[in-house]
C-alpha positions in Angstrom: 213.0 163.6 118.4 212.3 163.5 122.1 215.2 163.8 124.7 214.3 162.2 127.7 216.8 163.3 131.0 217.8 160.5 133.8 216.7 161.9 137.4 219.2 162.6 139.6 219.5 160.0 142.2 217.7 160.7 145.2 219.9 161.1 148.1 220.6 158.5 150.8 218.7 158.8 154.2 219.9 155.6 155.9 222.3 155.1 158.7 225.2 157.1 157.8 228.3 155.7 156.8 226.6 152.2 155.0 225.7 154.4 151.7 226.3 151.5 149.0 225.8 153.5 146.4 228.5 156.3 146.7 231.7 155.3 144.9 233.5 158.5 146.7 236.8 157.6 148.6 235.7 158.7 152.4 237.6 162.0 153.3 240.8 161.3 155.3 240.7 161.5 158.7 241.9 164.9 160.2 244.7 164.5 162.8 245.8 167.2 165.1 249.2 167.0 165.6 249.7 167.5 169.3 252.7 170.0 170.0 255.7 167.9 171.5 256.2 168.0 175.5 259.5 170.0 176.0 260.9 172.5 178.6 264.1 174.3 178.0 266.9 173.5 181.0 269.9 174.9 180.3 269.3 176.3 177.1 268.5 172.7 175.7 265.2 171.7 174.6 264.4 168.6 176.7 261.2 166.2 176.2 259.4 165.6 179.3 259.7 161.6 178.4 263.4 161.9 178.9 265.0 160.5 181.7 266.3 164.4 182.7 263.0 165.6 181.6 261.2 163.1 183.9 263.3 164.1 186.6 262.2 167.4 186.6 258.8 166.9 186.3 259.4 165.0 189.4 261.3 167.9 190.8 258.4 170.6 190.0 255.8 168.3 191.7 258.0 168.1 195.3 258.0 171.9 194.7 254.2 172.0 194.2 254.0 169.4 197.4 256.4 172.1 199.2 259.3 169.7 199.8 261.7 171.7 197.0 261.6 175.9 196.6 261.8 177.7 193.8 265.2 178.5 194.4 266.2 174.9 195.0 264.8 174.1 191.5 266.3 176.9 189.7 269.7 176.3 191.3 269.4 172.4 190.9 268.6 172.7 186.7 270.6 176.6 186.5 267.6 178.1 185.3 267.7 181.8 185.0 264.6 184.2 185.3 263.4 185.1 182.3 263.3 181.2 181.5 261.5 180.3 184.8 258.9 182.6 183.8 258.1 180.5 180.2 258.5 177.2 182.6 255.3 178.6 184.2 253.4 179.4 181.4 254.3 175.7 179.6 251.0 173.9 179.9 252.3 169.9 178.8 254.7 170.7 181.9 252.2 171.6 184.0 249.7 168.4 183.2 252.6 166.6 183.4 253.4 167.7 187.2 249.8 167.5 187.9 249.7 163.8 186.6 252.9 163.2 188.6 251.4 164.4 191.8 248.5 162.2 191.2 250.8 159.0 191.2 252.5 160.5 193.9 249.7 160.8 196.5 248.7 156.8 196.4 251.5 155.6 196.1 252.6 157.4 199.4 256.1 159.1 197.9 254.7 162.7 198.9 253.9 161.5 202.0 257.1 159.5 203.0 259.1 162.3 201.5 257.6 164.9 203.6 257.6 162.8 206.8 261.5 162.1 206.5 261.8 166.2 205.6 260.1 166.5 209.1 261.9 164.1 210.6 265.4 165.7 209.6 264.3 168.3 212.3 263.4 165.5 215.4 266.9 165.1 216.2 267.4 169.2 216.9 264.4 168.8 219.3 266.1 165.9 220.9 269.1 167.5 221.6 267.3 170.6 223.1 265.8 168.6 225.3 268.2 166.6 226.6 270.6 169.5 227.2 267.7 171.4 229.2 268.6 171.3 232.8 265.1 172.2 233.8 263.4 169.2 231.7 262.4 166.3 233.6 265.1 163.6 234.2 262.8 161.2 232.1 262.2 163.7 229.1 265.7 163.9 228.9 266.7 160.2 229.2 263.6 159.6 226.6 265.4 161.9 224.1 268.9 160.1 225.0 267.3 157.1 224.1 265.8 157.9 220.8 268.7 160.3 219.5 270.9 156.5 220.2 268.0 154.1 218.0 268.1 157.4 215.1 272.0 157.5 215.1 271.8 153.7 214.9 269.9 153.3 211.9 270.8 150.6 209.3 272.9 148.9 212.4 271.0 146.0 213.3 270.8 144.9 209.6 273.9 142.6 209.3 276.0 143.7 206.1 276.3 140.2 205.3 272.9 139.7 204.2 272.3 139.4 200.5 270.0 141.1 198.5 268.1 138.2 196.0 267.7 138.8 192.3 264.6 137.6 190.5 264.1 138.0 187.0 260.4 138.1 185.5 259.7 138.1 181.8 255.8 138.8 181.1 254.8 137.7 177.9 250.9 138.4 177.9 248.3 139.2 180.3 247.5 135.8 181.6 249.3 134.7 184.7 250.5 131.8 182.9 252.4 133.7 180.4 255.0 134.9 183.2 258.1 133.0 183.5 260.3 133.7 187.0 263.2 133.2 187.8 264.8 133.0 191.2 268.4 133.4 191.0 269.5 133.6 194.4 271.8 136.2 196.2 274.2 137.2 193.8 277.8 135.9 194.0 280.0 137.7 196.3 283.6 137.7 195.6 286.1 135.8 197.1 288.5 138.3 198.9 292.0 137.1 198.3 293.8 135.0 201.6 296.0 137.5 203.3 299.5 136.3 203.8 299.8 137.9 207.4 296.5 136.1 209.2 297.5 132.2 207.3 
């Protein structure tokens, strides 16, 4: 009696991944679960997706632009030494302040936020100007004239000019699948009829 032995199959050298023959489930994909974005303010663990968490993101990336200190930040979220020190070291915090400054810069914010930090200073250069005796009459009229259009800002808008409100619902990519609405100023209230002027 003659036992005759099946070959073993001879392995697959194809494209990989269209093997007919194996019957073996694939292996399930390995996922690396990504450590969840969080700083701790005030001894509460706080995603950076939060609205507070957001905030200071946007915080740390004026401090990195050099419009907020240290201190200011530390006072602003009460955040003592030893934690400042683990803020530093957090590196989701730290992408998430460099992607922040990225949005910042095109958008102009850093920029608009710095130039109104400088301009905070213009109107204690005006003044020292125009009280200087020894400046030119014109210098100091110049200075007169701009300290008068910077204390007069917002002034020449009339109060009674209402803001619109449009509403826009987008319900796909194609500009089709927006719908707008227009709804006007919004209703102002009638202010009741005072007995002393009728």
């Amino acid at each position: 009696m003659m036992i005759t032995m099946n070959p073993l199959p001879k392995p697959y050298t194809g494209v990989p991944g269209f093997n007919v023959g194996d019957d073996s489930p694939p292996s399930a994909p390995t996922r690396v679960t990504k450590p969840t974005a969080v700083v701790t303010l005030r001894g509460v663990r706080v995603p950076l997706t939060s609205d507070v968490g957001g905030a200071f993101v946007t915080d740390c990336a004026r401090n990195r632009e050099r419009l907020f200190s240290d201190d200011q930040i530390r006072e602003k979220y009460d955040i003592p030494e030893t934690d400042w020190n683990e803020i530093i070291k957090n590196k989701p915090l730290r992408l998430a302040i460099n992607s922040e400054c990225e949005r910042r810069m095109p958008n102009n914010d850093a920029a608009r936020e710095a130039a109104a930090k400088e301009f905070t200073r213009a109107p204690e250069v005006l003044g020292s100007i125009l009280r200087d005796n020894k400046a030119s009459p014109r210098h100091r009229i110049e200075a007169s004239r701009e300290l008068r259009a910077t204390a007069n800002v917002g002034a020449d808008r009339p109060g009674d000019t209402p803001d619109r409100v449009v509403v826009t619902i987008n319900m796909g990519n194609a500009p089709e699948d927006k719908l707008v609405f227009d709804c006007g100023p919004p209703r102002q209230n009638k202010e009741a009829p005072n007995a002393e002027t009728e």
